[in-house]
C-alpha positions as a Markdown table, in Angstrom:
| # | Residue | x | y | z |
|---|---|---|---|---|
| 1 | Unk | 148.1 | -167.9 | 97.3 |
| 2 | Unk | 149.9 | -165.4 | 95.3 |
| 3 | Unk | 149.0 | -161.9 | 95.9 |
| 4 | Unk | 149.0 | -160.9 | 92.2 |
| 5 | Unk | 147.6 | -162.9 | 89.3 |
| 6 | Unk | 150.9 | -163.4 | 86.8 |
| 7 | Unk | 150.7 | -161.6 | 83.4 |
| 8 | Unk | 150.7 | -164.8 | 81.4 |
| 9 | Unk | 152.2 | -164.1 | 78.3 |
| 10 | Unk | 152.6 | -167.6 | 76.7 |
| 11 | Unk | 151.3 | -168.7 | 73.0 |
| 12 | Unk | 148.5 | -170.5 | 75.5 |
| 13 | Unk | 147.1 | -171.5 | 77.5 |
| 14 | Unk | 145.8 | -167.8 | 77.7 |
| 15 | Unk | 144.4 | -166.2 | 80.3 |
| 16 | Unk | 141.0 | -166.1 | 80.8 |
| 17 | Unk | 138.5 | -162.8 | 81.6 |
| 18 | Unk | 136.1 | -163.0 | 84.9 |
| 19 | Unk | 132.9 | -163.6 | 82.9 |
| 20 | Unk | 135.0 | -166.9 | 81.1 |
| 21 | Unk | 136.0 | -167.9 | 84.5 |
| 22 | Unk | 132.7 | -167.3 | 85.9 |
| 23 | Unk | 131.4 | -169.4 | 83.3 |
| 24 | Unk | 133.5 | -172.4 | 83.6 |
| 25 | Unk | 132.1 | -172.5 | 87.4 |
| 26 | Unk | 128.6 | -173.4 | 86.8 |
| 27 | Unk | 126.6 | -176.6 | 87.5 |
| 28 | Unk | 125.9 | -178.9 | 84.9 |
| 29 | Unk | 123.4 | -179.4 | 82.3 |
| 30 | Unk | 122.1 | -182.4 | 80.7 |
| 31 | Unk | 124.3 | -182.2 | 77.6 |
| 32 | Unk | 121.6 | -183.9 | 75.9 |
| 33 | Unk | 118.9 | -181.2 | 76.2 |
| 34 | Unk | 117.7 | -178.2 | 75.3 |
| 35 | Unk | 120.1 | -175.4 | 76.9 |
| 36 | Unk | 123.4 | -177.0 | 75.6 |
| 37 | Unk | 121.9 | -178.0 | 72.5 |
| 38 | Unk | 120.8 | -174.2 | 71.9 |
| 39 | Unk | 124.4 | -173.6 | 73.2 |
| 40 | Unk | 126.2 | -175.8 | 71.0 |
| 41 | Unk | 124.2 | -174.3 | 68.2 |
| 42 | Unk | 125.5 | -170.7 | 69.1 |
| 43 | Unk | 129.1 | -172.0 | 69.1 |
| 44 | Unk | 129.6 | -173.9 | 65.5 |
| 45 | Unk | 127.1 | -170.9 | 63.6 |
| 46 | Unk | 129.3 | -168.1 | 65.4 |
| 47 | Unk | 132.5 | -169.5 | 64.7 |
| 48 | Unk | 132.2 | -169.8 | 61.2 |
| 49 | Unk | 132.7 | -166.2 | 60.1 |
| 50 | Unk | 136.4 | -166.6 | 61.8 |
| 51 | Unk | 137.0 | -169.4 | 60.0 |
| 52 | Unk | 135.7 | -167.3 | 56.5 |
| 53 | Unk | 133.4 | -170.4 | 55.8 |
| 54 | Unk | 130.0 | -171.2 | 54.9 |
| 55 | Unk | 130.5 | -175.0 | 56.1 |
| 56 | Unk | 129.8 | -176.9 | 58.8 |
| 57 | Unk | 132.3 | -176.9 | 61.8 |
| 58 | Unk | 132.6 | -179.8 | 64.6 |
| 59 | Unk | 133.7 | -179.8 | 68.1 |
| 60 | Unk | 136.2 | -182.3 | 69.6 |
| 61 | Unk | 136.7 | -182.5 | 73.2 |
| 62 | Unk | 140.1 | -182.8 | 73.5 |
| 63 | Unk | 143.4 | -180.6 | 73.0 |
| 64 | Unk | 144.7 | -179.0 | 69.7 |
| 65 | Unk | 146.5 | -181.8 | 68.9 |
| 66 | Unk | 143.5 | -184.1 | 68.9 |
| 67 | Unk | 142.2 | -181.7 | 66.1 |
| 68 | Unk | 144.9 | -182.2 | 64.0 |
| 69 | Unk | 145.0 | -185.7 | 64.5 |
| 70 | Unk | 141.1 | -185.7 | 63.6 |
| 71 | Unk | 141.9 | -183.8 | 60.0 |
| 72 | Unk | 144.1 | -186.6 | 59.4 |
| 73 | Unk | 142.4 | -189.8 | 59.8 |
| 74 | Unk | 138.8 | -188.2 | 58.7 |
| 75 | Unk | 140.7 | -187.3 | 54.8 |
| 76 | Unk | 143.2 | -189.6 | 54.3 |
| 77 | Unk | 143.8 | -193.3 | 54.0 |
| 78 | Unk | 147.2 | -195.8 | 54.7 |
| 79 | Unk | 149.3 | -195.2 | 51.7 |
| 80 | Unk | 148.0 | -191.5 | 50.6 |
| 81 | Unk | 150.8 | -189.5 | 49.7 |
| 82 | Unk | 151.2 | -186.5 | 51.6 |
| 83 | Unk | 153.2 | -183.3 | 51.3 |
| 84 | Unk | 153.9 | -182.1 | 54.9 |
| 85 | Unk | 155.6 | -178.0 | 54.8 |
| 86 | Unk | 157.1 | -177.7 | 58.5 |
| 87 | Unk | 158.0 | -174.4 | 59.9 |
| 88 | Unk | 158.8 | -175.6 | 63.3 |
| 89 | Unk | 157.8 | -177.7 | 65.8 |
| 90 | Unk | 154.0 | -177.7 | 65.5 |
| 91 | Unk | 155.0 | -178.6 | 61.5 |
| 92 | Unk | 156.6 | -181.6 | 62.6 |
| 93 | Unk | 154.5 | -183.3 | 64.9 |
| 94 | Unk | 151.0 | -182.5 | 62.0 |
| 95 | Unk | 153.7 | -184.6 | 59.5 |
| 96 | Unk | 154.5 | -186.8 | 62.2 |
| 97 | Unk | 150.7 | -187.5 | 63.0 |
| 98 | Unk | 150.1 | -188.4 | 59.2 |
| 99 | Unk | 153.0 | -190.8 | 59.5 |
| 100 | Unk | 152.0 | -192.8 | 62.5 |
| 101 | Unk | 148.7 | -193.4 | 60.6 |
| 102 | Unk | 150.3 | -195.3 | 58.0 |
| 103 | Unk | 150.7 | -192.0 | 55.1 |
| 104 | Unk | 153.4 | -191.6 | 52.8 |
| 105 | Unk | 155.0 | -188.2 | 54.0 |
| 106 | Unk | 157.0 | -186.2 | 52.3 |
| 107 | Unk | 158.5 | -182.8 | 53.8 |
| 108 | Unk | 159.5 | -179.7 | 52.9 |
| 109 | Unk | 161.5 | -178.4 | 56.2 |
| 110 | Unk | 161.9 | -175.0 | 56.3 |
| 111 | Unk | 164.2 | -173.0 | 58.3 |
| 112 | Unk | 163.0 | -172.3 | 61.7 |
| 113 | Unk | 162.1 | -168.9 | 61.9 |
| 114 | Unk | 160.8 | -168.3 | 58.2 |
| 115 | Unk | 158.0 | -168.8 | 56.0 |
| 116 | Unk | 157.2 | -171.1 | 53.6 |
| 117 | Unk | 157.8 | -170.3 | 50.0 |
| 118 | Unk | 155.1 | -170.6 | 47.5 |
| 119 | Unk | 157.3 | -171.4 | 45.1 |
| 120 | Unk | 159.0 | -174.2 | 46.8 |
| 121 | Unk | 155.8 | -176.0 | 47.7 |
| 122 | Unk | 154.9 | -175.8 | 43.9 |
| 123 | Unk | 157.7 | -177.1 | 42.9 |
| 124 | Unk | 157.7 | -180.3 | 44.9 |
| 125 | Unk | 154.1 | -181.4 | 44.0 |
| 126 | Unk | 154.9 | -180.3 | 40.4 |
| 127 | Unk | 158.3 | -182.2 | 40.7 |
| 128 | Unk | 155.9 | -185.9 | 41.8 |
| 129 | Unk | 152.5 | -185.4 | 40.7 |
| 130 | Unk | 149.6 | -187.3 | 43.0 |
| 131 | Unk | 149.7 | -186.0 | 46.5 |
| 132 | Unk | 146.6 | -186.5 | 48.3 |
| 133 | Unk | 147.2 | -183.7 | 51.0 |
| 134 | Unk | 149.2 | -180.9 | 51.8 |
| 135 | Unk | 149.5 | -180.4 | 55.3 |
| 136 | Unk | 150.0 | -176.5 | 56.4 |
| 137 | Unk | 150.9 | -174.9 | 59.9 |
| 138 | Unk | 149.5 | -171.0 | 59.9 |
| 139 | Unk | 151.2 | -169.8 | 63.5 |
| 140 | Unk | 153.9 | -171.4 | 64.2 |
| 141 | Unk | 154.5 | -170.7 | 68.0 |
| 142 | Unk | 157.7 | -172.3 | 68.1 |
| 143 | Unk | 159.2 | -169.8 | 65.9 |
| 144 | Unk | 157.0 | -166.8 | 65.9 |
| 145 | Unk | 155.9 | -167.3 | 62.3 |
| 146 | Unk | 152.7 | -166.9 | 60.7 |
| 147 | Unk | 152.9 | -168.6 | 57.3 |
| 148 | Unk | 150.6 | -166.7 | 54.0 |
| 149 | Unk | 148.0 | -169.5 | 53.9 |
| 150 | Unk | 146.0 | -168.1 | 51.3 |
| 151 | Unk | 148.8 | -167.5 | 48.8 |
| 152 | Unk | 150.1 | -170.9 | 49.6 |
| 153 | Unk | 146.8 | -171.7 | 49.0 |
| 154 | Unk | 146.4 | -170.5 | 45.6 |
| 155 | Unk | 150.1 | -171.9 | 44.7 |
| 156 | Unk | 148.9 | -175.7 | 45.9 |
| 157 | Unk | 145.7 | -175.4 | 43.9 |
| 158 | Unk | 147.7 | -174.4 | 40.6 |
| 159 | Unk | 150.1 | -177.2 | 41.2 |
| 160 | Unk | 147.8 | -179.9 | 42.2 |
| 161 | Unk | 144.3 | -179.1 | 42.1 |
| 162 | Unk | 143.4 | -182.4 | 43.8 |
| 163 | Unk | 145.0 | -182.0 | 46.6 |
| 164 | Unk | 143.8 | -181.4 | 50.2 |
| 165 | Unk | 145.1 | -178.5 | 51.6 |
| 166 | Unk | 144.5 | -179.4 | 55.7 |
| 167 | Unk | 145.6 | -176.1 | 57.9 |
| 168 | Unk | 146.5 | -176.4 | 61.5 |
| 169 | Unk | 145.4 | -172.8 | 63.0 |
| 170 | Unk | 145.4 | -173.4 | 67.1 |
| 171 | Unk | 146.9 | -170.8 | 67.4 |
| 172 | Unk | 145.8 | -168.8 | 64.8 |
| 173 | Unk | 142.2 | -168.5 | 63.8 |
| 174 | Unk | 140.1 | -166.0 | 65.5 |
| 175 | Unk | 142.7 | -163.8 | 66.3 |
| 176 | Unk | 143.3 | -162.9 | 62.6 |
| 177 | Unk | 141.4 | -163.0 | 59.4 |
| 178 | Unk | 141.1 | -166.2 | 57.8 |
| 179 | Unk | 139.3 | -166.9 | 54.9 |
| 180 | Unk | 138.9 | -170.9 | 54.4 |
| 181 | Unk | 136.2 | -170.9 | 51.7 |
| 182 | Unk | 137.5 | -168.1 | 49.2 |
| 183 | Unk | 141.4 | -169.6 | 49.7 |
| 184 | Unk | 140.2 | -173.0 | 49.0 |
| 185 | Unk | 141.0 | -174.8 | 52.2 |
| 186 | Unk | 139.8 | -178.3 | 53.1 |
| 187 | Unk | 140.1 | -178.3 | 56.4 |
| 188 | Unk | 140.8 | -176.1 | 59.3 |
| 189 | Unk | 141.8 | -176.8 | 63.3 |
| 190 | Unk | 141.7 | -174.5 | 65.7 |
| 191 | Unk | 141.5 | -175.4 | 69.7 |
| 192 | Unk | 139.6 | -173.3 | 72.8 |
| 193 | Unk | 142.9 | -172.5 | 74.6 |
| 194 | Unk | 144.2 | -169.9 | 72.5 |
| 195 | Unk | 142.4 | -166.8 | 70.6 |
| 196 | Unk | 139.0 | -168.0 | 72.0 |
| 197 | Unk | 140.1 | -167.4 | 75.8 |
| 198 | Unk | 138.8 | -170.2 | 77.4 |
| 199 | Unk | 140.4 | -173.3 | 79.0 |
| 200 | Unk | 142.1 | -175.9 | 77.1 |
| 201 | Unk | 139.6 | -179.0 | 76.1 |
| 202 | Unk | 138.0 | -178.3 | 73.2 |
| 203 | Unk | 138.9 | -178.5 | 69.3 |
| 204 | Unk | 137.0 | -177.0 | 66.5 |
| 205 | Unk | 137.3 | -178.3 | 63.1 |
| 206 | Unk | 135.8 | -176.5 | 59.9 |
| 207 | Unk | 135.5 | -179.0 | 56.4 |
| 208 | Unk | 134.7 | -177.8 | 52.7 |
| 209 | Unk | 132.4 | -179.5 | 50.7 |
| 210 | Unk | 135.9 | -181.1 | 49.8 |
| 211 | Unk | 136.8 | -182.1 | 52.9 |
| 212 | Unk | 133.5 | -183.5 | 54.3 |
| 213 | Unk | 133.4 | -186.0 | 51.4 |
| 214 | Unk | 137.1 | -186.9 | 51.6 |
| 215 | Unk | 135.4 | -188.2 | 55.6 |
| 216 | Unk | 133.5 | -190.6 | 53.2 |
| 217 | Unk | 136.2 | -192.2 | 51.3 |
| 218 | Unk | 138.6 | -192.2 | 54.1 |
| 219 | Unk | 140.3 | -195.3 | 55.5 |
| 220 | Unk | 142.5 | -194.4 | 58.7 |
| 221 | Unk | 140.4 | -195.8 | 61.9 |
| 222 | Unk | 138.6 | -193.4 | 64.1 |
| 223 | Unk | 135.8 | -194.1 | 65.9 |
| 224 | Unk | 136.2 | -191.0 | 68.6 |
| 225 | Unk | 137.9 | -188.4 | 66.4 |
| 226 | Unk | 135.2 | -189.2 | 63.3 |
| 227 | Unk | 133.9 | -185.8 | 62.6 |
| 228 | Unk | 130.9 | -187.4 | 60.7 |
| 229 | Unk | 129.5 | -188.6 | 64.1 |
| 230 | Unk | 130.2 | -185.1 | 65.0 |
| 231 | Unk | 128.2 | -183.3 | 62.4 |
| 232 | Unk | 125.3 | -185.8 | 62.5 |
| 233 | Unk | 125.5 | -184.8 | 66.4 |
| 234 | Unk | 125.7 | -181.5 | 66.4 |
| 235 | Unk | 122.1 | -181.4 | 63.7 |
| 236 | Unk | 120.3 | -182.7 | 66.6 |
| 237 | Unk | 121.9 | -180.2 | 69.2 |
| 238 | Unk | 124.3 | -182.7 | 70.9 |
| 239 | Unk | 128.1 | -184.4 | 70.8 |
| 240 | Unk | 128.6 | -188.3 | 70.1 |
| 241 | Unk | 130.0 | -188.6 | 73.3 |
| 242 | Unk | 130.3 | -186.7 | 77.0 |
| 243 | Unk | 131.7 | -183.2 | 76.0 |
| 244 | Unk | 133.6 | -181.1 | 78.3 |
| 245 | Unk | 130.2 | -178.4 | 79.0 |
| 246 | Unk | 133.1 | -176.4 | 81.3 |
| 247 | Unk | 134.8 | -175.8 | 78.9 |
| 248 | Unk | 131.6 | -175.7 | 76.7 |
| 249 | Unk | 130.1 | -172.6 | 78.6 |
| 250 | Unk | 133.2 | -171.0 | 78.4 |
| 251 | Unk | 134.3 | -170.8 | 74.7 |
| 252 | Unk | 130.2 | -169.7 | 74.4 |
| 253 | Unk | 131.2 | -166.8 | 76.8 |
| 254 | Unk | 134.5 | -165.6 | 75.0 |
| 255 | Unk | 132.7 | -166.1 | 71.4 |
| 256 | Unk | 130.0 | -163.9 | 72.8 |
| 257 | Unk | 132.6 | -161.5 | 74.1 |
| 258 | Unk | 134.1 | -161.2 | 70.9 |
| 259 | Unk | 131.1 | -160.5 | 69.1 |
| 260 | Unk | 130.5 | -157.9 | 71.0 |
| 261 | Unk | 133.8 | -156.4 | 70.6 |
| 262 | Unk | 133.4 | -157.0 | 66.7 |
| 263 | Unk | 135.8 | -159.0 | 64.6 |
| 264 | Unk | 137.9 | -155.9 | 63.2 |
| 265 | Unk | 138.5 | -154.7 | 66.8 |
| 266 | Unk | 139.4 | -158.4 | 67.5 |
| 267 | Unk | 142.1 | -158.6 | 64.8 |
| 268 | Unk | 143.1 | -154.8 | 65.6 |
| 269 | Unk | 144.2 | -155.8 | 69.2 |
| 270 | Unk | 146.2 | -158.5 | 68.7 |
| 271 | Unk | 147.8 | -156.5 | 65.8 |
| 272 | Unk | 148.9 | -153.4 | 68.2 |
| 273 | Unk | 149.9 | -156.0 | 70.7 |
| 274 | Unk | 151.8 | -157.6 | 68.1 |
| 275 | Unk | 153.9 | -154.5 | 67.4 |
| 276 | Unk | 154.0 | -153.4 | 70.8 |
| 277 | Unk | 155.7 | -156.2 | 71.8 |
| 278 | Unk | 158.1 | -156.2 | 68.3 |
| 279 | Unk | 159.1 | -153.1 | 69.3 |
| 280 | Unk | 159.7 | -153.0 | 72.8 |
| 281 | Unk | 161.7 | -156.1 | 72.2 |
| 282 | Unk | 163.8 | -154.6 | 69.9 |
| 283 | Unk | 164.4 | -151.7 | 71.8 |
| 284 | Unk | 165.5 | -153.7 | 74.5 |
| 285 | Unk | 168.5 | -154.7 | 72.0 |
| 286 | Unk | 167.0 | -158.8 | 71.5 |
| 287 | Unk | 167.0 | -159.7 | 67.8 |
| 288 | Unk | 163.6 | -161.2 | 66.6 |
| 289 | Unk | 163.3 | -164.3 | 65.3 |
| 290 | Unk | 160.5 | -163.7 | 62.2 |
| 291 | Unk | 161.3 | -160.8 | 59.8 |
| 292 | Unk | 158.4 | -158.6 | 60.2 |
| 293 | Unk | 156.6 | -159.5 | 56.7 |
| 294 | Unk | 156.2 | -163.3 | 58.1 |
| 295 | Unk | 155.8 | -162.6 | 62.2 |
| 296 | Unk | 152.8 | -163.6 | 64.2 |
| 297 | Unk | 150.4 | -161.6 | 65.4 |
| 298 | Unk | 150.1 | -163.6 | 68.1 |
| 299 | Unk | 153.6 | -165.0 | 69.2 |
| 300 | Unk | 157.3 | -163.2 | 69.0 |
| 301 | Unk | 159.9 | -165.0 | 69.5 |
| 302 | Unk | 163.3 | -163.3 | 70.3 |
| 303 | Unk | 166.8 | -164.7 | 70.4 |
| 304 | Unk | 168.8 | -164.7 | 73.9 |
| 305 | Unk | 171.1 | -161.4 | 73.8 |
| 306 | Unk | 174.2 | -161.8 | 74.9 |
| 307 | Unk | 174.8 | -162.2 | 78.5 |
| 308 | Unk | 171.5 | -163.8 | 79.4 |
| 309 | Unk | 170.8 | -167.7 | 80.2 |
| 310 | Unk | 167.2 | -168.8 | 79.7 |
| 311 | Unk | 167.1 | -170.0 | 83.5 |
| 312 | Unk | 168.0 | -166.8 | 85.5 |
| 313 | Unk | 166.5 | -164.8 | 82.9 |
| 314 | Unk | 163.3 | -166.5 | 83.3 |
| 315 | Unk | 163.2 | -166.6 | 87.0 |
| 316 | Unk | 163.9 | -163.1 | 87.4 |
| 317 | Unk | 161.0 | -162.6 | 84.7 |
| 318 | Unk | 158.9 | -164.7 | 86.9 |
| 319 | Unk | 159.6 | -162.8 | 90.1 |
| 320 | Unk | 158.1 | -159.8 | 89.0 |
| 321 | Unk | 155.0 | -161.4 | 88.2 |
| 322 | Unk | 155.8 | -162.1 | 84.1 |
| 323 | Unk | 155.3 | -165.7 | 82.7 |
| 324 | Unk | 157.3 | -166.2 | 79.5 |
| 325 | Unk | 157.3 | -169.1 | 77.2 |
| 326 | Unk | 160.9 | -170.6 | 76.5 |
| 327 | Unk | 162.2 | -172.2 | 73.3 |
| 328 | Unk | 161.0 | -175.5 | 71.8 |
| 329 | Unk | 163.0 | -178.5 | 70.3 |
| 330 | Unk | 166.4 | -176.9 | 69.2 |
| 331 | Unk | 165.7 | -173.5 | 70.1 |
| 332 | Unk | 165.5 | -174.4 | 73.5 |
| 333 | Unk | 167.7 | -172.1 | 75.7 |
| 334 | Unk | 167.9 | -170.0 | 72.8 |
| 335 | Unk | 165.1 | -168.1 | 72.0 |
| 336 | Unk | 162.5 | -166.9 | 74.5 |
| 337 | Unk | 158.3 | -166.4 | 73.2 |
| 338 | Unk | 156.0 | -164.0 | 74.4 |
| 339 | Unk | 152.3 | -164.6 | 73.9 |
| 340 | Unk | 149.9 | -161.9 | 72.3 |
| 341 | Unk | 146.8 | -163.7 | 71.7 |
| 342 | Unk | 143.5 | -164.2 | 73.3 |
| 343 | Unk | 142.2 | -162.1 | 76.3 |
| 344 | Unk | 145.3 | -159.5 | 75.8 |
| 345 | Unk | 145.6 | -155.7 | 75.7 |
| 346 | Unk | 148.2 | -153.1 | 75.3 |
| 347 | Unk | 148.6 | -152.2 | 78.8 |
| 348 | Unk | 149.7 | -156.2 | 79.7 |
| 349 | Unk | 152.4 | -156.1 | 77.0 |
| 350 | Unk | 153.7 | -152.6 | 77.8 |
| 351 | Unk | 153.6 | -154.5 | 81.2 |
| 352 | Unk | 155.6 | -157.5 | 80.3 |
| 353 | Unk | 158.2 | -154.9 | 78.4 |
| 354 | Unk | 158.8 | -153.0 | 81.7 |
| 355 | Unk | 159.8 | -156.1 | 83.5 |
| 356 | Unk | 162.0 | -157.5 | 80.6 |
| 357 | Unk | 164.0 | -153.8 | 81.3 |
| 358 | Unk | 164.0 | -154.0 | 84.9 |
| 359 | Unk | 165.7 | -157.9 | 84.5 |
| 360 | Unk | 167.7 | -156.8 | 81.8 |
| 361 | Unk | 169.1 | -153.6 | 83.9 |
| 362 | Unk | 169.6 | -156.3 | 87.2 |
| 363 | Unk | 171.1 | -158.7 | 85.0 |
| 364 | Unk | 174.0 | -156.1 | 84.2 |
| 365 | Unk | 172.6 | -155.3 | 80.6 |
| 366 | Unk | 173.1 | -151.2 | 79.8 |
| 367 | Unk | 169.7 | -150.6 | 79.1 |
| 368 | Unk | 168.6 | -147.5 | 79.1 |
| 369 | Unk | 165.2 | -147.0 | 81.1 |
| 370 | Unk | 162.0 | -146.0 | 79.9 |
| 371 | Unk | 163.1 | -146.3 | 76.0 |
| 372 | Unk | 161.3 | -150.0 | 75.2 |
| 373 | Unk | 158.4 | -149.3 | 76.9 |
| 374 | Unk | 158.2 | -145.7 | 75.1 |
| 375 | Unk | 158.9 | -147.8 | 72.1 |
| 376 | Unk | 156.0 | -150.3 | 72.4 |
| 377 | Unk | 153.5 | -147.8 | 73.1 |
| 378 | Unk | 154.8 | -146.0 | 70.1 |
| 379 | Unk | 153.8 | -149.1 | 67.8 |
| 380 | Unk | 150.7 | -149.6 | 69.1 |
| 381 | Unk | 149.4 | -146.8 | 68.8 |
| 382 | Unk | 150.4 | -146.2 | 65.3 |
| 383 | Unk | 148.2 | -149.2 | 64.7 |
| 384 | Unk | 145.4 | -148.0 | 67.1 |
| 385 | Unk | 145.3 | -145.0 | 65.5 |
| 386 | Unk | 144.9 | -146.8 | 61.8 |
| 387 | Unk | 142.4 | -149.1 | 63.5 |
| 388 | Unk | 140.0 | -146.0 | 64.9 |
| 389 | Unk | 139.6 | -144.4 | 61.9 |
| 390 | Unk | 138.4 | -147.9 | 60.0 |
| 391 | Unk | 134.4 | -147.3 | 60.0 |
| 392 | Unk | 134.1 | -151.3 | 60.5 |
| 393 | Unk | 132.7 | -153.0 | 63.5 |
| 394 | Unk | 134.7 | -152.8 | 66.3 |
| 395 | Unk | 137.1 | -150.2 | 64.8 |
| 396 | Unk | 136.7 | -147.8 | 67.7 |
| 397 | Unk | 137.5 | -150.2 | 70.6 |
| 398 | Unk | 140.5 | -151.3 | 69.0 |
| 399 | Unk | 141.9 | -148.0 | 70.0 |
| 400 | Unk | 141.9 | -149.3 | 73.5 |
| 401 | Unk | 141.7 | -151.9 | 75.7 |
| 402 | Unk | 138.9 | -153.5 | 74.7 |
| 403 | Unk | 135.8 | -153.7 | 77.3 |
| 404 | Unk | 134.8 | -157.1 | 76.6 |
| 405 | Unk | 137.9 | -158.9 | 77.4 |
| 406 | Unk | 139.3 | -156.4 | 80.2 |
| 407 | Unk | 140.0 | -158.2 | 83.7 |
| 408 | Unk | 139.0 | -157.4 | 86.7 |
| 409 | Unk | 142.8 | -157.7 | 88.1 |
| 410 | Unk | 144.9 | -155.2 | 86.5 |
| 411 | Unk | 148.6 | -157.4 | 85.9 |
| 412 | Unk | 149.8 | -154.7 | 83.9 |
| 413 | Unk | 150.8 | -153.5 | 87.0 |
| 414 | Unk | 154.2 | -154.6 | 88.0 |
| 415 | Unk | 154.8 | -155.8 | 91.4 |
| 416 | Unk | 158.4 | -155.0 | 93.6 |
């Protein structure tokens, strides 16, 4: 067994805090009674004010993917024509899923590393009126990109007003404000892995009135993924099928931690640990991959600097107890990712930035020592210091590592 738990810093799974993984440990319930029905009850009604909606929200068991996948064949039928805007990786495979079901896609590929442009979208549905859907990545964690979804939003609405705008936000949603009902959203997938800090298993998927009677009309086959079974499921307290309650009790856990941490203190951390780790990274001399106007708040993604390869770089990260992400389809060996979302605090990324200086240093990089680190804490607590003076919920424990979601280890600390 390792003698220190690793500072995970990749875009998820994320790591978990004690009273998640204490959660995840107990017995069973009868999924059909009253304690996970009450439960189940406490999950859908206390996610809804992340996903900025009034609506009702259903839970899959199974991965992220399996979300997006369910957006697809609950809207659309074989034949729809569908608009697909890909900023990277995660882009192609929600097109890719619409394909395989039998839609007529159509994409807009952007370069990797940028946002999508308002203006392009507009044009394209303008340019061949009668899309049925538009499909939209938010955080792009093959890039490092978060795209504006509700001014893309508004642009999709003005060009095509009957189109469904379906949003894949895995990795987005709860760890930054999203506001599906006043942007006009359809639908919205998010999965239990990432800002929620529990395990990977579970999908949560969000509908407007839109969207729940596009389910109606819809012709692709489903029969596990058919969020209608879900919704009339989840008004009696259960799930269509066996659902994973581990996982279960756990996203009820981190949803009650971060209630109690408040959602402005929620979106305030992952901010300053966003530009704690855009700065240190920077000061380290690696060239990010997002501009700052489009970069996630819960991802950064930084080019290779000249005289590192991904593979010694990553295992000397890796022997001082850092787990990066590397790059994805034809970034790979390029670029490098570090994670910033979920159960994550200041301290673990000014962490994470001391062991990227010690490897750079070893790896014959002039570096000079102390400088990104002094640069990280710098940017946070510019943004800490914005956040405490916001007379919102949770405005005060943004200043700091936050209570709820601190972990009994401390892998901050950085071990010889």
């Amino acid at each position: 067994m390792d003698r220190f738990e690793p500072n995970l810093r990749i875009p998820g799974p994320t790591a978990l805090p004690p009273s998640v993984r204490e959660a995840g440990a107990r017995q069973m319930i009868n999924h059909r009674g009253p304690e996970f029905a009450a439960m189940l009850g406490r999950i859908l009604d206390g996610m809804k004010p992340f996903f900025g909606t009034t609506s009702d929200v259903a839970m899959l068991t199974s991965a992220g993917s399996g979300g997006l996948e369910a957006a697809i064949v609950n809207t659309l039928s074989p034949g729809d024509r569908v608009l697909g805007v890909s900023i990277g990786s995660f882009g192609d495979r929600f097109a890719k899923i619409a394909g395989i079901y039998g839609a007529d896609v159509t994409k807009i590929d952007v370069e990797w590393g940028r946002a999508a442009d308002p203006g392009v979208v507009a044009e394209a549905l303008r340019a061949r009126p009668g899309y049925r859907a538009v499909l939209l990545t938010h955080n792009e964690t093959s890039t490092g990109v978060m795209n504006p979804i509700g001014v893309l939003a508004e642009a999709i609405r003005d060009a095509s007003p009957d189109s469904l705008i379906l949003v894949d936000s895995v990795s987005g949603l709860g760890a930054v404000p999203f506001e599906m009902d006043a942007w006009g959203v359809d639908v919205v997938v998010t999965g239990s892995q990432k800002a929620w800090m529990a395990a990977p298993g579970l999908a949560m998927i969000a509908a407007s009135e839109r969207g729940w009677a596009a389910t109606e009309t819809a012709k692709m086959p489903r029969f596990y993924l058919d969020i209608r079974t879900h919704r009339e499921s989840a008004a009696a307290g259960q799930t269509p099928f066996t659902p994973a309650i581990a996982v279960v009790y756990q996203v009820d856990e981190g949803l009650r931690l971060m209630q109690a941490e408040g959602m402005t203190g929620v979106f305030a951390r992952h901010e300053a640990c966003a530009a704690a780790s855009r700065s240190g990274l920077r000061a380290l001399g690696f060239e990010l991959l997002a501009d700052d106007d489009v970069a996630s708040k819960t991802v950064t993604a930084a080019l290779l600097a000249e005289g590192h390869e991904w593979k010694p770089f990553n295992s000397g990260i890796k022997a001082h107890g850092v787990v990066l992400a590397g790059g994805q389809g034809k970034l790979t060996g390029k670029i490098f990712r570090l994670g910033h979302l979920g159960s994550v605090t200041v301290d673990e990324i000014l962490g994470a930035i001391a062991v990227l200086e010690r490897v750079s240093l070893e790896q014959g990089r002039p570096i000079e020592p102390g400088r990104a680190v002094a640069a990280a804490q710098a940017a946070a607590l510019a943004v800490q210091s914005g956040a405490a003076g916001d007379s919102g919920p949770g405005g005060s424990r943004a200043a700091g590592e936050p209570e709820a979601t601190r972990r009994s280890a401390e892998p901050a600390t950085v071990p010889a």
